[in-house]
N, C-alpha and C positions, 0 to 999 in steps of 0.2 A: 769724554765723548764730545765730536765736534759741533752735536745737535743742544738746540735748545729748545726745551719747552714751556711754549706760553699758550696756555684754554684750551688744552690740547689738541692743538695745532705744532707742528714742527715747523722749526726753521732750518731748513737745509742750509748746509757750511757749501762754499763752493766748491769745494770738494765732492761731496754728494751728489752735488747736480752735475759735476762733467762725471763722474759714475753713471746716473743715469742718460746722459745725454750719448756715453759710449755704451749702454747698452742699448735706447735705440739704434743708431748707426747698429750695432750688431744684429738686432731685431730684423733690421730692415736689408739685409744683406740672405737674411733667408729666405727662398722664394713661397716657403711654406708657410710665413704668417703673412696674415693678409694685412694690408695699409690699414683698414678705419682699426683693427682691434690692435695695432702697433701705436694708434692716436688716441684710440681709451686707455690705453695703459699706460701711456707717457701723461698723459693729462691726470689721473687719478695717481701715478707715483709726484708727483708734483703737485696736486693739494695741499701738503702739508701736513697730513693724516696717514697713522698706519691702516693701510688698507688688511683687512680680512682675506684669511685666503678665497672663499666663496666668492669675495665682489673684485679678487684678481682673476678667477676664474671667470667669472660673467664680462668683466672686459675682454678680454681674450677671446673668448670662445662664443660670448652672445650679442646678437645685438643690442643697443642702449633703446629701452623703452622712447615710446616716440616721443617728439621735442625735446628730449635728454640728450646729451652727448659726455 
């Protein structure tokens, strides 16, 4: 696996990140998700953490509690 983990945090391989980086581009090419929940989900796939399906669903689809992003 090209991941490593340290305190359970991940290190994305650069490989992962241009995955992720071509699924926004892809994200953003559809006019049915909206820009901020295309930029909470890029930002929480990019923490470093496997996200939950519930807290990929809440980026997506809810807004981020106030002063959160």
């Amino acid at each position: 696996m090209d991941m490593a983990n340290e305190n359970d945090h991940i290190i994305a391989s650069p490989t992962v990140l241009q995955v992720i980086e071509q699924f926004v581009v892809a994200m953003r090419a559809d006019p049915g998700i909206a820009d901020d929940a295309i930029a909470r989900l890029d930002n929480l796939l990019r923490k470093g953490i496997v996200p939950k399906p519930d807290v990929i669903n809440a980026a997506l689809f809810e807004p981020p509690p106030e002063g959160h992003t």
